[in-house]
Structures are given as C-alpha cells and as structure tokens.
C-alpha positions as CSV (number, residue, x, y, z in Angstrom):
1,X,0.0,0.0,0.0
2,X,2.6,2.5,1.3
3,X,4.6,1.2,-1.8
4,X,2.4,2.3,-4.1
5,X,1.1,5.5,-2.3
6,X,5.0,6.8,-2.6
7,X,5.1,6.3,-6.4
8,X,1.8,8.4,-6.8
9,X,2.5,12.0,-8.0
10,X,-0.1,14.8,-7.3
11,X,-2.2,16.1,-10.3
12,X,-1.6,19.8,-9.9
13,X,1.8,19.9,-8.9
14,X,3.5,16.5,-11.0
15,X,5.4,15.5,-7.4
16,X,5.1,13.0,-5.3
17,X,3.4,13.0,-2.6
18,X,5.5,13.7,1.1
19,X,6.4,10.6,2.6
20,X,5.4,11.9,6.3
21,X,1.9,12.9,5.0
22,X,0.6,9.4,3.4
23,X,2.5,8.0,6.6
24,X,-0.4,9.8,8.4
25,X,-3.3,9.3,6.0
26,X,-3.0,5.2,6.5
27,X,-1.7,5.4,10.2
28,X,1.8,4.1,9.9
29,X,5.4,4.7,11.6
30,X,7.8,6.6,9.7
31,X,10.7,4.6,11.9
32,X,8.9,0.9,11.5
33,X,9.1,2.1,7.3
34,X,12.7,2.7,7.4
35,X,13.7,0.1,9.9
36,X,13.3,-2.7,7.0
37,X,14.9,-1.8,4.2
38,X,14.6,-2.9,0.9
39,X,16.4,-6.5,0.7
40,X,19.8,-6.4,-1.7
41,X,19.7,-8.8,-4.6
42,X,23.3,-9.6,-3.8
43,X,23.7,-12.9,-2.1
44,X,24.5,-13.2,1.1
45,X,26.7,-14.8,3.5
46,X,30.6,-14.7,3.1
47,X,32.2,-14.1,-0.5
48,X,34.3,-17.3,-1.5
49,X,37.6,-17.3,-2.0
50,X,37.7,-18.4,-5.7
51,X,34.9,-16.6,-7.9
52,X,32.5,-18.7,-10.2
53,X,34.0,-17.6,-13.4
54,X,37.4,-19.0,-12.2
55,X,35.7,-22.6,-10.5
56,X,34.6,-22.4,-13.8
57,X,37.8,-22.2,-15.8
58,X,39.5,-25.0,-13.8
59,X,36.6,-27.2,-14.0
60,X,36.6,-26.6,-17.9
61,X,40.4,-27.4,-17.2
62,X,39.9,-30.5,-15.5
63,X,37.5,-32.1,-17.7
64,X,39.6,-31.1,-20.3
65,X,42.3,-32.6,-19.3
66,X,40.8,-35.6,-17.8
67,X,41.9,-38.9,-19.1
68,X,37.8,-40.3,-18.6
69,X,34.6,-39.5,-20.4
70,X,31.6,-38.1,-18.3
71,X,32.9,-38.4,-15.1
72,X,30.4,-36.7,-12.2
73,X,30.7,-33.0,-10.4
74,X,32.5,-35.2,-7.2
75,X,34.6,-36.5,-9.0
76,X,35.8,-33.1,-10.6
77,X,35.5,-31.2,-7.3
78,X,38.0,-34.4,-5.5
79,X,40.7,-34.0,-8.8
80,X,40.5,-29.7,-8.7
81,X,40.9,-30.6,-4.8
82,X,43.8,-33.7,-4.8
83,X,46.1,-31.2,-7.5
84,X,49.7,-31.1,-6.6
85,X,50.0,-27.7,-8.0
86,X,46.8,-24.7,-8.1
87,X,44.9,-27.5,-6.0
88,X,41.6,-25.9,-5.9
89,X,38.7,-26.4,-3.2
90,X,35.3,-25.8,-3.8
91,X,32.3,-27.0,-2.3
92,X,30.2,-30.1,-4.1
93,X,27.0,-28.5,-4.3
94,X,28.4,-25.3,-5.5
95,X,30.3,-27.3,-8.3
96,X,26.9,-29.4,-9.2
97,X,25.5,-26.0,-9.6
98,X,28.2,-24.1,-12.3
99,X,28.4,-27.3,-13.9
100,X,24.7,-27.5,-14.4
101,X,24.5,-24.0,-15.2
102,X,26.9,-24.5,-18.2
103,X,25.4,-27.8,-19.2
104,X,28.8,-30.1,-18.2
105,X,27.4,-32.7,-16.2
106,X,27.6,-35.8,-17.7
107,X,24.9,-37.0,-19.9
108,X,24.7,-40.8,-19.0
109,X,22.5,-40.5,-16.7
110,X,19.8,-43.6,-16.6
111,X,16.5,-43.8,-16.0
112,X,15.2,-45.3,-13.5
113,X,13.2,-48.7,-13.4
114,X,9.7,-49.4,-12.1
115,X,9.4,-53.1,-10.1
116,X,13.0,-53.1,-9.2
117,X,14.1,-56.0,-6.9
118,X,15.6,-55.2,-3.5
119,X,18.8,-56.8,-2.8
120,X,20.4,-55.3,0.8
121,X,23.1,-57.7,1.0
122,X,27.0,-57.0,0.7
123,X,29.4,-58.3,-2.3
124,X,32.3,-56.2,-1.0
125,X,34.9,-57.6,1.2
126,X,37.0,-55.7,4.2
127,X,40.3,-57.3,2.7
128,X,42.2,-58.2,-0.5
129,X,42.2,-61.4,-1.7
130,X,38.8,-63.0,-0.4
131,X,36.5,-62.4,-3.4
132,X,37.4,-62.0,-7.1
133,X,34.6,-62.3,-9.8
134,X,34.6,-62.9,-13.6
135,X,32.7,-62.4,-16.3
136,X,32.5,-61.5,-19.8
137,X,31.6,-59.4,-22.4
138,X,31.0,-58.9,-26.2
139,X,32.6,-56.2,-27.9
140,X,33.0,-55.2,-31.9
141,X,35.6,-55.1,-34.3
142,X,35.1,-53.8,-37.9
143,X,36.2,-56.3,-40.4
144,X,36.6,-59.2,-38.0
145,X,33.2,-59.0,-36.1
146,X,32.3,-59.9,-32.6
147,X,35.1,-60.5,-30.2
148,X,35.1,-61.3,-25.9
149,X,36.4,-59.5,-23.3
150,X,36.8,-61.7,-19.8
151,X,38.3,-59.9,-16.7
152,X,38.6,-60.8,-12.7
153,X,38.4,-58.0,-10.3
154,X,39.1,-58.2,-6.5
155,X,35.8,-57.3,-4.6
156,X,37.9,-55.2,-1.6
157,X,39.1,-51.9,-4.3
158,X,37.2,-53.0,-7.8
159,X,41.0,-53.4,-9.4
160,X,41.3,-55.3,-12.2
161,X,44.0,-58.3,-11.7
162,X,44.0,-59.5,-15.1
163,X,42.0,-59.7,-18.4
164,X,42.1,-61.1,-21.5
165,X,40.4,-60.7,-24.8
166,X,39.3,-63.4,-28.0
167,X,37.2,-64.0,-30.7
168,X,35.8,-67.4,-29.5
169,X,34.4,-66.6,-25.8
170,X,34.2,-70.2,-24.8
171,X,35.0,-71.2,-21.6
172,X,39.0,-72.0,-22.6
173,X,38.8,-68.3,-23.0
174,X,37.2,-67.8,-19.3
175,X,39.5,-70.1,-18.0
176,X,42.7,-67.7,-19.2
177,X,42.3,-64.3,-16.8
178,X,41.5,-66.3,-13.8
179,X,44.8,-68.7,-14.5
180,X,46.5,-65.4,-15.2
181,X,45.1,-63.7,-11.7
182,X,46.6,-66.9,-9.7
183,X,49.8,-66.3,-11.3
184,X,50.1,-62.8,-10.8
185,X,49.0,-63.2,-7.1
186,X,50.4,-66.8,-5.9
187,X,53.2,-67.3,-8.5
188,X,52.2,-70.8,-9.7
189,X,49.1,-72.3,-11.2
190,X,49.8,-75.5,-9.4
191,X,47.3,-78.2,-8.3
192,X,45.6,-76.7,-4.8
193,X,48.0,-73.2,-4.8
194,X,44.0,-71.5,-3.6
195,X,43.1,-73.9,-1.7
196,X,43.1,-73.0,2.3
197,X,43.2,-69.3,2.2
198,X,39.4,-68.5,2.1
199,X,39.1,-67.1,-1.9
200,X,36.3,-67.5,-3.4
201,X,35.8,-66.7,-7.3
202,X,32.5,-65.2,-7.9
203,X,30.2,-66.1,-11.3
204,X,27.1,-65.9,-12.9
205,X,26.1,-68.9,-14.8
206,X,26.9,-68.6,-18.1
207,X,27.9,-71.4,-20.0
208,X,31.3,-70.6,-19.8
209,X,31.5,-70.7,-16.2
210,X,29.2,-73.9,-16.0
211,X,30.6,-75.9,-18.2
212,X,32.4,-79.2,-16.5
213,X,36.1,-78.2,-18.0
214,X,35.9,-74.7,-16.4
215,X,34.4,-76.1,-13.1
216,X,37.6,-78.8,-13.0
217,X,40.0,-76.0,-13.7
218,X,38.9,-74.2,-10.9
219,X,38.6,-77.7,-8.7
220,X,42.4,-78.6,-9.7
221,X,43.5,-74.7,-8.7
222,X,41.7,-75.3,-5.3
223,X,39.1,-72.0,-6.5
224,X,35.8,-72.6,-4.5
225,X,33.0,-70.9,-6.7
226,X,30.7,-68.6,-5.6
227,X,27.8,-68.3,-8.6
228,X,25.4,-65.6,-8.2
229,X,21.5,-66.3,-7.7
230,X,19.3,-67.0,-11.1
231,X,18.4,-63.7,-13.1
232,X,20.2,-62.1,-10.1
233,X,23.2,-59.7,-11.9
234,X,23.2,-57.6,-8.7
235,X,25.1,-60.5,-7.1
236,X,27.6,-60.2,-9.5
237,X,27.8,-56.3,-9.7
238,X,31.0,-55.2,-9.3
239,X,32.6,-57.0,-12.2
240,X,28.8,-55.7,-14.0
241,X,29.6,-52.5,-13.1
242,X,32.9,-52.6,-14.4
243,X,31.8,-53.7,-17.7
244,X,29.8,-50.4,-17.7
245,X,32.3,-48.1,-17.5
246,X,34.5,-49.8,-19.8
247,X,31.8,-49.3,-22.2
248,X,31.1,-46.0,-21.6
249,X,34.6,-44.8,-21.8
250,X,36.0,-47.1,-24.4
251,X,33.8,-49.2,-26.6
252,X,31.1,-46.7,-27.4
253,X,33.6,-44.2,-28.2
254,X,36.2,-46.0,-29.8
255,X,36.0,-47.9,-33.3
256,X,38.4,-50.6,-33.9
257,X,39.5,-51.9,-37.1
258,X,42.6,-54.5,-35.9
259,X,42.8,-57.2,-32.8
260,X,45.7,-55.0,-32.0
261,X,44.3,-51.7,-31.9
262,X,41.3,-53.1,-30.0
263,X,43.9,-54.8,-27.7
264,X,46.3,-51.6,-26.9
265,X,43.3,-49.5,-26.4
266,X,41.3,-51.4,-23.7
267,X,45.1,-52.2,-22.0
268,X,45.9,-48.5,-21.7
269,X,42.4,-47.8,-20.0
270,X,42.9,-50.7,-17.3
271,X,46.1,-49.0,-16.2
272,X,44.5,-46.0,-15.9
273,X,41.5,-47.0,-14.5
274,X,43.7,-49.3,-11.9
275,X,46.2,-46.5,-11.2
276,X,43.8,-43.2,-11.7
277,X,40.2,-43.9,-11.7
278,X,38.4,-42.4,-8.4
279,X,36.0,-44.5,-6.6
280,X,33.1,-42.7,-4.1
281,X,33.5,-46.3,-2.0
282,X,36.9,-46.6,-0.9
283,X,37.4,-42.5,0.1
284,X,37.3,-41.6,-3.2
285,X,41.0,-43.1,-4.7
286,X,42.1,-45.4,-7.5
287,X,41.9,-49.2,-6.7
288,X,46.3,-49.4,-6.3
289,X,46.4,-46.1,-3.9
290,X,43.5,-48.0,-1.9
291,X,44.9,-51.2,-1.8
292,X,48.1,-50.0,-0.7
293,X,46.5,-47.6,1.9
294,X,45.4,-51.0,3.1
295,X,48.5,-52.4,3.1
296,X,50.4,-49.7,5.2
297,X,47.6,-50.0,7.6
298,X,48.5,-53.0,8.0
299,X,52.5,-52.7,8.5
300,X,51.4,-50.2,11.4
301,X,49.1,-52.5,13.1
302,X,51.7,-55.0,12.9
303,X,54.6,-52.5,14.2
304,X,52.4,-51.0,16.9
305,X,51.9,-55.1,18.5
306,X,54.6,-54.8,21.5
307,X,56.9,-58.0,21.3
308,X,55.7,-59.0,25.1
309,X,52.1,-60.0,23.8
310,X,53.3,-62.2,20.8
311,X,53.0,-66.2,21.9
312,X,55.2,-68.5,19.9
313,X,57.0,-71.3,20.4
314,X,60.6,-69.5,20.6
315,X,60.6,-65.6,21.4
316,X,63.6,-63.4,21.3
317,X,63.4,-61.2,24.1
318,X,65.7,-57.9,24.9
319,X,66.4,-57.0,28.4
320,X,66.8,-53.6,29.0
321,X,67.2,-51.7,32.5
322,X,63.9,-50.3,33.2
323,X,62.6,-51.7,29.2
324,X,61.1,-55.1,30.1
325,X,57.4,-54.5,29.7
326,X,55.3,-55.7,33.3
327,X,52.8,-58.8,33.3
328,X,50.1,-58.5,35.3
329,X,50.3,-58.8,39.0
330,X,47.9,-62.5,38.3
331,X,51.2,-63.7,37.1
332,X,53.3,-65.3,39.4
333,X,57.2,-64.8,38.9
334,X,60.6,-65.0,40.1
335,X,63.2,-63.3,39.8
336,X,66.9,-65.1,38.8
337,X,69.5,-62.7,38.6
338,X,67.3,-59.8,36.8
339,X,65.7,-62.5,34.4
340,X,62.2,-62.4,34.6
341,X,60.4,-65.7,34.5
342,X,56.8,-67.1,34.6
343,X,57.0,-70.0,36.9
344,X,53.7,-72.1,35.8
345,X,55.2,-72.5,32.7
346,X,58.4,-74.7,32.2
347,X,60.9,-73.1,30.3
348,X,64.8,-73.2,29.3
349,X,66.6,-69.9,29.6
350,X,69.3,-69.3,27.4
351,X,71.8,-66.1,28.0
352,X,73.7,-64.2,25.6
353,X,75.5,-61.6,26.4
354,X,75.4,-58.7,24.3
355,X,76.4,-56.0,26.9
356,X,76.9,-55.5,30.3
357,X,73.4,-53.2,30.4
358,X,71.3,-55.6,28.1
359,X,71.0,-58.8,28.0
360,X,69.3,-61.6,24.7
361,X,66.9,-64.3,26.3
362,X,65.9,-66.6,24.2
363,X,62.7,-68.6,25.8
364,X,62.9,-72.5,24.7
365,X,59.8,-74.3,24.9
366,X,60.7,-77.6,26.8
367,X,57.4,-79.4,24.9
C-alpha cells in the first residue's frame, strides 16, 4: 500500500506525494518504514575465495584434461581438490551448480526402473584377496566382427588383476584371466596353490563358467565358486559394473579396425583406470592407492603389537634396565638374577651376552 502510495504523484503539482503525509493518511510509523529496508539482490553470507567464473575455468580445465569421459561433479570437485600444484577447493554442491549452469554434467545419466528388486546384502569384502569375480563381455571389431572380453576383479578396491580378450568366448577363454590372476598373485598355477586361504571366485552362470572343464579347472586350482542367484546380476555387480564403464569410456567411443588396436586401447584404460580412476566407495581413490592404503595400515598395526604380547613357540626377548614391559600382577614370577620368568610354565633360559646393560633371552619351549 505504502509502496504504491509513494510512487503516486499529485495532479496539480507532478510531485510525489510527502512521505510523512501518506504516513499519516493510513496510520503508519515513519521509523517501523525505514527500519526494514529494501532486501539487496546480492547474495548473502561470506564471499568465496575463488569466484564462479574461475571454478569455472579449472573445472573446464579438468575435464579437459581428464583422461575419462563423463565423469560426475564429485569427482571433478575431488581432482581440482587432490592437484599437486593450483589445487583448488570448492564446495560439491556449489560445483553441481556451475556445472549444471553450463550444461557439463555428464549426460549418461539412466532412467530409473519401475518393479526393481531389492537386494540389501554386501558383495564387497574388508580385505584383498577374499573375493574375485569374472565375467564377460562382447565387444565389436570392424572387419573381423564380434570379439570377448573376460576380466577378474578383487571385490575389496574394484581393481582389475587381469583380463584377456578373443574372438571365441568359450569357456578355454574364461579359463585364461582367472589362471593369469593366480599367477600374478600366488606365482604358480599349481594343483591346490587357492586352496586354504578363504578365496572364493564369484560367477554368474553362463555357460562358460558352467561348463564341466571350467568347473575342473577351478577344482584342480583349489578356487571354491561362488555363482550368483538366477536372473540375479546384482550379485555379480562389481565385475557388472565394471563392464559399464569400460563401455562407456571405451567401446562406445572407440571404433576398432585391428585385434591390436582393440587390444592396446582397452590395455591402456585398465592402467588407468587401476592406477587413476576415483571411486566414491573406498574414500574416493584409485583401486592401487587403496589397496596399498590397506596395506600400510596393516604394516602399522603390525609394528604398533609390543613384542611382550606375541606367543610363539621360541621368542627373542631384549632386556633392558627399566625396558622389560610388566605382566600382570595375576602372574606369578621370580626373579633369577634380573631375568624375569613365569613360573607355571616350564621353560629353558638361554643367555647371551650382548652388553653388560642388556641382556638376549631366548625362551625355549621344553614341549
């Protein structure tokens, strides 16, 4: 009302009316009409420390100079952000929105499907080396037709161990990456080299992987099988999902006239995709940099074990003034000449001398 009243000019004169007097005519405060102000268009809050037009530029940049097709706003926000020089940080949903604002989000986007089955178990593992899968898949060649692709990847970091590629995809061709992973992980292809140390080789059942030769190949390697549930490809989904983005970032982009050229292109994107490609699951690195996160995790674990707790048949033990780590009180002991001893157990002490301040006891089980 008071809006409007102010734009109003008076017939005789051509000015406006005076603010105080329609302030009067409909009753209202002339300090409650300047107490809220007009709100700013600006926005509000603090200004970033990178603009939009430069996100912009090194987003541009990164997708340029990305070695994948179509990869997602997180993943271009965690490459600007992991640089080792002009590393970038911006937040996600501010890169979703210049990115959607300059149409560069990726297109291969699916729809989704009515009726879809629940599945709420777990395929992945907490370790290397408990569950591989296999599977294959068809992909052209001009001039020479349809040709197979067969890969095994490890279930803990979705890195491919090995692959191989033929024209025939029978199951002597199934049989050749999972040989080829055994090798590369346990040096031999001997009868029984799996057997004992809980891996399990997960399939779908194709005819390949049914078939009576590649079942006694697997027996004679000591593989146990795991096959997926019937018309269940969920089961089977990180080796499905693989498949997925080799398509998308190789086979529907690239056209191959030779076996060579079909062979040297999908061999450079498994190094790449091994060594580069950045997964949301495993804290968003490549399959190598998470295994071998694993694996240092696992040195320090294994440093950080004091020597006292370990329990095997013969234990080295150094002797230090003041060093030797205390039992527990329940323990009964003696003491023989500054060697400390557990008496309820039977043992052989054997002296060294190293120095006259430490001492090497080797404890000898009498058993």
């Amino acid at each position: 009302m008071i809006s409007i009243l102010i734009n109003e000019r008076y017939s005789l004169t051509g000015k406006p009316y005076p603010k105080r007097l329609i302030f009067k005519v409909v009753d209202y405060s002339s300090s409650t009409w300047y107490e809220n102000p007009t709100p700013g268009t600006g926005r509000r809050g603090r200004k970033p420390k990178h603009g939009d037009e430069e996100v912009l530029q090194e987003i541009k940049k990164e997708i340029k100079n990305s070695k994948f097709n179509s990869e997602g706003y997180i993943k271009v926000k965690k490459r600007m952000a992991k640089r080792k020089v002009n590393a970038l940080v911006a937040g996600k949903a501010r890169v979703n929105r210049i990115m959607r604002e300059n149409n560069l989000l990726s297109p291969n986007r699916r729809p989704r499907k009515a009726n879809k089955r629940e599945h709420d178990g777990t395929i992945t593992t907490d370790a290397p080396t408990l569950m591989w899968a296999t599977d294959g898949k068809k992909f052209w060649i001009e001039g020479l037709g349809w040709h197979w692709f067969f890969g095994v990847i490890d279930h803990f970091n979705d890195e491919i161990i090995s692959w191989h590629i033929a024209k025939k995809g029978n199951r002597f061709a199934a049989m050749e990456p999972v040989r080829a992973a055994v090798r590369k992980t346990f040096g031999s292809i001997e009868k029984n080299v799996c057997k004992g140390i809980n891996l399990q080789l997960r399939s779908d059942h194709g005819t390949q992987y049914d078939s009576a030769d590649f079942m006694n190949e697997m027996k004679f390697l000591g593989l146990e099988m795991s096959k997926a549930f019937v018309r269940s490809p969920q089961c089977n989904g990180i080796i499905e999902r693989f498949h997925r983005t080799l398509e998308e970032q190789v086979l529907q982009i690239e056209t191959f006239s030779s076996f060579e050229e079909a062979y040297n292109s999908i061999n450079q994107f498994i190094n790449d995709y091994n060594t580069e490609w950045i997964f949301h699951r495993p804290d968003y690195c490549s399959p190598v940099e998470y295994r071998e996160k694993y694996a240092e995790s696992q040195r320090k674990e294994k440093d950080d074990i004091p020597s006292g707790n370990k329990d095997p048949e013969v234990q080295l033990v150094l002797i230090s003034s003041g060093s030797m780590p205390r039992r527990n009180e329940s323990d009964k002991q003696d003491i023989i000449k500054g060697v400390t001893t557990i008496s309820n157990n039977p043992l052989e002490i054997l002296r060294y001398n190293i120095s006259p301040s430490d001492q090497l006891v080797r404890y000898k089980s009498n058993k």
